[in-house]
C-alpha beads as a LAMMPS data file, in Angstrom:
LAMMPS data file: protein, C-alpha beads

224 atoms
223 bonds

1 atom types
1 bond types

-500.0 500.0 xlo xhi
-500.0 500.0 ylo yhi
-500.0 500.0 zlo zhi

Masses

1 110.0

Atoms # bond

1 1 1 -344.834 -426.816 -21.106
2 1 1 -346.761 -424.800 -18.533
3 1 1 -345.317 -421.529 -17.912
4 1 1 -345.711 -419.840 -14.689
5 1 1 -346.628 -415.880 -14.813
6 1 1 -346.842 -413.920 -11.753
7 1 1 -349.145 -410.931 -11.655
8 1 1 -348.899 -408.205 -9.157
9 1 1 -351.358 -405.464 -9.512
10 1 1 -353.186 -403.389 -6.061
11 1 1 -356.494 -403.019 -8.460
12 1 1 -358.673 -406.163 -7.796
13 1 1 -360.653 -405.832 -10.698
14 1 1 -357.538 -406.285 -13.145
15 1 1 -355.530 -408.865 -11.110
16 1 1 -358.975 -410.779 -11.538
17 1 1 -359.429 -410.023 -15.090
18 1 1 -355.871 -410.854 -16.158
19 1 1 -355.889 -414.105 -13.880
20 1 1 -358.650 -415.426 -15.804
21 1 1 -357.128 -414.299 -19.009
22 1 1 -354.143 -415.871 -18.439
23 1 1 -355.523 -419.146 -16.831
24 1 1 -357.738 -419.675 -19.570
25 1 1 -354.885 -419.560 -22.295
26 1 1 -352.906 -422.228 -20.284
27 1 1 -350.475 -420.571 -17.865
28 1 1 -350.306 -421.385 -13.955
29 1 1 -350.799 -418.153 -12.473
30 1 1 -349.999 -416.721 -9.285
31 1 1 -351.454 -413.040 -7.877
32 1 1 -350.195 -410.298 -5.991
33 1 1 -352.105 -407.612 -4.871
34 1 1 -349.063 -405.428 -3.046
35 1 1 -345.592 -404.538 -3.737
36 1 1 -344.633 -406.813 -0.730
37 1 1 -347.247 -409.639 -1.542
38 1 1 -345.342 -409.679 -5.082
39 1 1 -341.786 -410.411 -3.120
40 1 1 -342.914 -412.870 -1.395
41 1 1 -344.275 -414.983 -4.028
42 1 1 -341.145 -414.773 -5.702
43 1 1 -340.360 -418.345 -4.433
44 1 1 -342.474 -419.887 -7.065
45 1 1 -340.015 -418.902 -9.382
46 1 1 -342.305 -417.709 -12.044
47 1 1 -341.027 -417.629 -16.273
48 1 1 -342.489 -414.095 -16.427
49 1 1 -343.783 -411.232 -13.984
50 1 1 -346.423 -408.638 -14.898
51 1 1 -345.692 -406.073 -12.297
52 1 1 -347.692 -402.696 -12.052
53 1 1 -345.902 -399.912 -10.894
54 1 1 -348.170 -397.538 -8.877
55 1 1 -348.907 -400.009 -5.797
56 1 1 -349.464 -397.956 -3.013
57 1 1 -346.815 -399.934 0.068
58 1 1 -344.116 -400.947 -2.055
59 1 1 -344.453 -399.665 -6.457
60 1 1 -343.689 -401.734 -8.705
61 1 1 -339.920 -400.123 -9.546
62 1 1 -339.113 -400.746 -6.031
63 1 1 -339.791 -404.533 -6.219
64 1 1 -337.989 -404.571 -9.421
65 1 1 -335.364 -403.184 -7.571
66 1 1 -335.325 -405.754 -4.590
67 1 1 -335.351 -408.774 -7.103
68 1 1 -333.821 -407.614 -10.294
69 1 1 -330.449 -409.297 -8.572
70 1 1 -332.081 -412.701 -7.828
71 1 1 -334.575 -413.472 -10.369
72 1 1 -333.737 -414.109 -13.940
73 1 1 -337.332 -413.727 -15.281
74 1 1 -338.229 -411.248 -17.350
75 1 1 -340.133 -408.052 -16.023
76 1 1 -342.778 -406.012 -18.088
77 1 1 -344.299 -402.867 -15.927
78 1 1 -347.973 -402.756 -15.909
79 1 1 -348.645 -398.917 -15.634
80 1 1 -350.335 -395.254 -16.457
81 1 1 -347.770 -392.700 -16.180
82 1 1 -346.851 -392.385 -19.999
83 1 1 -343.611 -390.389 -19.299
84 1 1 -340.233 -390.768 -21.022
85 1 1 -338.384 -390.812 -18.118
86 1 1 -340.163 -392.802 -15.856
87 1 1 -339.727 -395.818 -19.136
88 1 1 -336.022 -395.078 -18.910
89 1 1 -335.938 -395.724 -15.079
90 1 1 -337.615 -398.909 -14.961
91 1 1 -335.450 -400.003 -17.845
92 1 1 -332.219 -398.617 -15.665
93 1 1 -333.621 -401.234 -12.708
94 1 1 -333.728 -404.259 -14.800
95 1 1 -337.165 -403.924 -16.433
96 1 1 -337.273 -405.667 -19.892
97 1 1 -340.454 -403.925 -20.957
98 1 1 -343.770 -401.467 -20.482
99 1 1 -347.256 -401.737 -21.333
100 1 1 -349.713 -398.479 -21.030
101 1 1 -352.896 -399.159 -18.967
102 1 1 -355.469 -398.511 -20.785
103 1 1 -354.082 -402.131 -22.274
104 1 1 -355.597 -404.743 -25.070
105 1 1 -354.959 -408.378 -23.230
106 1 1 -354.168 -409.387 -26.714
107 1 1 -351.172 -406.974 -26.731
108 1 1 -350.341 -407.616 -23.569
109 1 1 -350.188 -411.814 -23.936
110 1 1 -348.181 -411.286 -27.314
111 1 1 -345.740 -409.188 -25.497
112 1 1 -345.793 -412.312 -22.898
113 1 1 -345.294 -415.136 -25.673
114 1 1 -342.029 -412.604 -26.787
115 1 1 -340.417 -412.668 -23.601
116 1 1 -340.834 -416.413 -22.863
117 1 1 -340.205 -417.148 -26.740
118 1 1 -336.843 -415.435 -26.292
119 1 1 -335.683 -416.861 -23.041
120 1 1 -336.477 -420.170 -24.792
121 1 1 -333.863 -419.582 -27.415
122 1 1 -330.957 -422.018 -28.292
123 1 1 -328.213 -419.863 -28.812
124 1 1 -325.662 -421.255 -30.306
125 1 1 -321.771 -421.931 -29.046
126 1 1 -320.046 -419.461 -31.272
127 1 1 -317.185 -417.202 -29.658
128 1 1 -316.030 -414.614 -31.694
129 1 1 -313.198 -412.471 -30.687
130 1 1 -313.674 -408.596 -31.227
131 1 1 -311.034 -406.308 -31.771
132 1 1 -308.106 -408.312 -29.615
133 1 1 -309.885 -408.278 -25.959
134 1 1 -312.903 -407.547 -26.488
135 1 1 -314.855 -411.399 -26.320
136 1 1 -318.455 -412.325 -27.014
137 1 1 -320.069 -415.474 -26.152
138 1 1 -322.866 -416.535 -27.255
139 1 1 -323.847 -419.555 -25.587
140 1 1 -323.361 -418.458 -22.087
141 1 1 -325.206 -415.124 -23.177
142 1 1 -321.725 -413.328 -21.593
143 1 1 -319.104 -410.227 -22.820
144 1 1 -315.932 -410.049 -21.560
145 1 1 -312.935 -407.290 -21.967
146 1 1 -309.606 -409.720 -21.329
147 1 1 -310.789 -411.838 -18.112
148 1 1 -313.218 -408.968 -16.668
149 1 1 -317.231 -409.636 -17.337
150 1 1 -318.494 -406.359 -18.407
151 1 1 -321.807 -406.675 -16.637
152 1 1 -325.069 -406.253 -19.436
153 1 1 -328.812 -406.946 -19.124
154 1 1 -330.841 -409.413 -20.799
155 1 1 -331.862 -407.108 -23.172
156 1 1 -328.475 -405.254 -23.513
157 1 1 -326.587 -408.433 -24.696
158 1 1 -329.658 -409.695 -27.204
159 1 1 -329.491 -406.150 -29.122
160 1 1 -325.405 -406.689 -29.190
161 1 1 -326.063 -410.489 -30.497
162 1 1 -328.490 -409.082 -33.161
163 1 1 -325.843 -406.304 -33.906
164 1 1 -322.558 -408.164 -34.021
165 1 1 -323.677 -411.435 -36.018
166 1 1 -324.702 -408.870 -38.478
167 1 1 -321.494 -406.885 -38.302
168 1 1 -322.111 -403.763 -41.119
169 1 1 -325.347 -404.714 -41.452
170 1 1 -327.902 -401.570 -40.429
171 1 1 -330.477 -401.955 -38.059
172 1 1 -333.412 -399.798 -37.567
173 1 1 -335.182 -399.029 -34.261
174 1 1 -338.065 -400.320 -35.270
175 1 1 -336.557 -403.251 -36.416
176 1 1 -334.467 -404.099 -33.660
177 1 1 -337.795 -404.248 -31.037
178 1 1 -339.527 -406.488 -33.316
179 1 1 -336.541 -409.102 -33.257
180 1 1 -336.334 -408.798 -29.699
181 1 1 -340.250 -408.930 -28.790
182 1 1 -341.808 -410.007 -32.062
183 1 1 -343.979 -407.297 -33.227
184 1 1 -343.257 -403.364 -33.932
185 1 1 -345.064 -400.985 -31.621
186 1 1 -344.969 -397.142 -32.141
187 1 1 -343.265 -394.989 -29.372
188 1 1 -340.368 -397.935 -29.404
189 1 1 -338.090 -395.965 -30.889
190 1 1 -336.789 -394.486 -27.269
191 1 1 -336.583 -397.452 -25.675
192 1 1 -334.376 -399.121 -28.229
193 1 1 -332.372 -395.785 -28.013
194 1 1 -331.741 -396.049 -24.178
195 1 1 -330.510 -399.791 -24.435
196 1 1 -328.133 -398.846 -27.169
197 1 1 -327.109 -395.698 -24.937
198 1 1 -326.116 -397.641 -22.148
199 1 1 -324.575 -400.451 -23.983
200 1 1 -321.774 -398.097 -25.406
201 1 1 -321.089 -396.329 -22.105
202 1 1 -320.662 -400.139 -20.381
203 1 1 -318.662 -401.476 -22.724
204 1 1 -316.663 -397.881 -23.400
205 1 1 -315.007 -398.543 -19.565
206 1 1 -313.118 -400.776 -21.255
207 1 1 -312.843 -400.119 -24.900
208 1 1 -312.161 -396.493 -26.529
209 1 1 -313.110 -397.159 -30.041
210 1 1 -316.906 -396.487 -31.441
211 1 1 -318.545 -400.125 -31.706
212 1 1 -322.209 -399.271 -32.318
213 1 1 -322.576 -396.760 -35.394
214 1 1 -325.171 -394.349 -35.376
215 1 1 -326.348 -393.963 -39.579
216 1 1 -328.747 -390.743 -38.609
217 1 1 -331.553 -391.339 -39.583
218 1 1 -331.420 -394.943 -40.874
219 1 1 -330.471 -397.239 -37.442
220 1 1 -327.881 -399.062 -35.917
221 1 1 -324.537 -401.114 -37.220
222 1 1 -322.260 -402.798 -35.222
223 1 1 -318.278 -401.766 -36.553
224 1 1 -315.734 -403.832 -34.983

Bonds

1 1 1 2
2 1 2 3
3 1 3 4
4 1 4 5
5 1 5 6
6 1 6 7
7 1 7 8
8 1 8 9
9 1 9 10
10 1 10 11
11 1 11 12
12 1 12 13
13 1 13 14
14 1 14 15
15 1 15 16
16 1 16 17
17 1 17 18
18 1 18 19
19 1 19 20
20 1 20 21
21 1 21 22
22 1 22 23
23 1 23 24
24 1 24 25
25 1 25 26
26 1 26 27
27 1 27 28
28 1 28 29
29 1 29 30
30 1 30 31
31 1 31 32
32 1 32 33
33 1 33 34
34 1 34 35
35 1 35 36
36 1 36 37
37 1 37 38
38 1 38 39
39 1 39 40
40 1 40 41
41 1 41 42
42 1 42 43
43 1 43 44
44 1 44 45
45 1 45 46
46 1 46 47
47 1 47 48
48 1 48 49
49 1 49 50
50 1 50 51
51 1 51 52
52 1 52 53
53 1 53 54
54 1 54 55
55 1 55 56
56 1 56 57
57 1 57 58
58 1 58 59
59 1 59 60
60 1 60 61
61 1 61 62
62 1 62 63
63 1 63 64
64 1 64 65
65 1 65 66
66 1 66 67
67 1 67 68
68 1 68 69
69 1 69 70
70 1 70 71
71 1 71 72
72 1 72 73
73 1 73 74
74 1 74 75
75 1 75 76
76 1 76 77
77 1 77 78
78 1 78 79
79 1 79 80
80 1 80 81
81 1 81 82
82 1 82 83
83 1 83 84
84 1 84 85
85 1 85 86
86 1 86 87
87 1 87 88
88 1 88 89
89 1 89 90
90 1 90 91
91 1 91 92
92 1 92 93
93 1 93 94
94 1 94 95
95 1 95 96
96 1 96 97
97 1 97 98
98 1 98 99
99 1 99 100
100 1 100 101
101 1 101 102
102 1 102 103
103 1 103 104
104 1 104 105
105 1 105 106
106 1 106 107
107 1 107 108
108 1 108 109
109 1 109 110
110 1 110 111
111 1 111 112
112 1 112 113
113 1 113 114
114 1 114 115
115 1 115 116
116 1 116 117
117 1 117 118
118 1 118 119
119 1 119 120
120 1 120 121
121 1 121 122
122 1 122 123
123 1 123 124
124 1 124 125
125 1 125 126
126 1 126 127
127 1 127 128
128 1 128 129
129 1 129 130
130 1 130 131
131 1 131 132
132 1 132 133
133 1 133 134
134 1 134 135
135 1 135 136
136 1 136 137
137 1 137 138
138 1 138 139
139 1 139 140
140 1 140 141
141 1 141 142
142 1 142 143
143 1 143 144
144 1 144 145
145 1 145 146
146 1 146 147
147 1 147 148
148 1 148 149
149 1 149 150
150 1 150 151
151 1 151 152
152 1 152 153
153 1 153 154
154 1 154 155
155 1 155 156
156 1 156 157
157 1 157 158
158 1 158 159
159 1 159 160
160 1 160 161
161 1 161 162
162 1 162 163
163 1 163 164
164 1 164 165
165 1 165 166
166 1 166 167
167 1 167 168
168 1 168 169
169 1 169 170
170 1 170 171
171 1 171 172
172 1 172 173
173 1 173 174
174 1 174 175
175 1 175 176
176 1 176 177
177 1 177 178
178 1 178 179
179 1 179 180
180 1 180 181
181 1 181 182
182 1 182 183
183 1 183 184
184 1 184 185
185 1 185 186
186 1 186 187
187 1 187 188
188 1 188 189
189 1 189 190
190 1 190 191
191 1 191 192
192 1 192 193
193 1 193 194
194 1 194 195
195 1 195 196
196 1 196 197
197 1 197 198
198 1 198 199
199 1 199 200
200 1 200 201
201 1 201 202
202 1 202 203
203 1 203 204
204 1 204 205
205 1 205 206
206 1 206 207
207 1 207 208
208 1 208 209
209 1 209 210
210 1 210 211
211 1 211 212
212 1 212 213
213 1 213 214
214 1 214 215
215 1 215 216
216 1 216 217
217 1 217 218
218 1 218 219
219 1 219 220
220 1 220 221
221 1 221 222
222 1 222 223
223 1 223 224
């Protein structure tokens, strides 16, 4: 299978050298050189986008923004600000995941091969019931509380499939981002934090009761 990868980036030099990159490893690529170039060639429904985030007309958090609702690809943020905060924001627009500039393409195409590994996935058509209303399904990748969809990302949902199959079982940071992108990488630790964060407060709308137990200093269990 040919994957398609879409590449937006406002330095020329890059978008050239990660065209050729890419091209040369097997992938149809298509290039974007603005914020609004990169919307518009959203119609080639690409597998995975490689969007850098300071492009001068529209950055690359904006775009997320506009498309996050009508594309089901997954999004990894091309950029050099190195701040906590700004990783937390793209990940609160629908980002699934951030590479530093300076980048190694061999990091960078391994982070790639994750994402479209993943989406690949058979899941299977288990539904398991959790604590009366609370329903998991994980064929159609959906949570539910009664009849109401309680709304999670891509990434949200595969860290509470990881979790509840392995109900009691702890789970370390570390851990967790290598089952859901296939390699550990230091400074993780955050992001995996974040997701688990906003997991609770979604699903804590509907349900009271702790269901993700922090062991301090050890990881992650899922309790219900």
């Amino acid at each position: 299978m040919t994957y398609k990868i879409l590449i937006a980036d406002d330095e020329e030099d890059i978008l050239r050298m990660l065209k050729d990159y890419f091209e040369l490893s097997g992938y149809l690529v298509y290039t974007a050189d603005s914020g609004y170039s990169a919307i518009e060639k959203i119609e080639v429904n690409p597998d995975i986008i490689l969007l850098d985030v300071n492009m001068p007309d529209m950055d690359g958090f904006s775009v997320c923004k506009k498309i996050r609702d009508h594309v089901n690809a997954p999004i990894v943020f091309l950029t050099a600000k190195v701040q906590e905060q700004d990783k937390i924001n793209g990940l609160l627009l629908g980002g699934d995941d951030y590479i530093t500039k300076p980048f190694s393409l061999e990091e960078l195409h391994a982070r790639v091969v994750a994402h479209l590994r993943r989406e690949g996935r058979q899941k299977g058509t288990q539904k398991v019931r959790m604590a009366g209303e609370l329903l998991i399904e994980y064929d159609t990748r959906k949570i539910f509380w009664g009849e109401e969809e309680i709304g999670l990302t891509r990434t949200e949902f595969d860290i509470v499939e990881i979790l509840s199959i392995h109900k009691g079982q702890i789970f370390d940071k570390e851990t967790i981002y290598e089952k859901l992108w296939g390699f550990d990488k230091e400074g993780s630790s955050s992001i995996i934090t974040e997701h688990i964060r906003r997991i609770r407060t979604k699903i804590g709308c509907y349900y009271q009761k702790e269901i993700i137990e922090t062991v301090w200093g050890v990881g992650y269990r899922w309790i219900i």
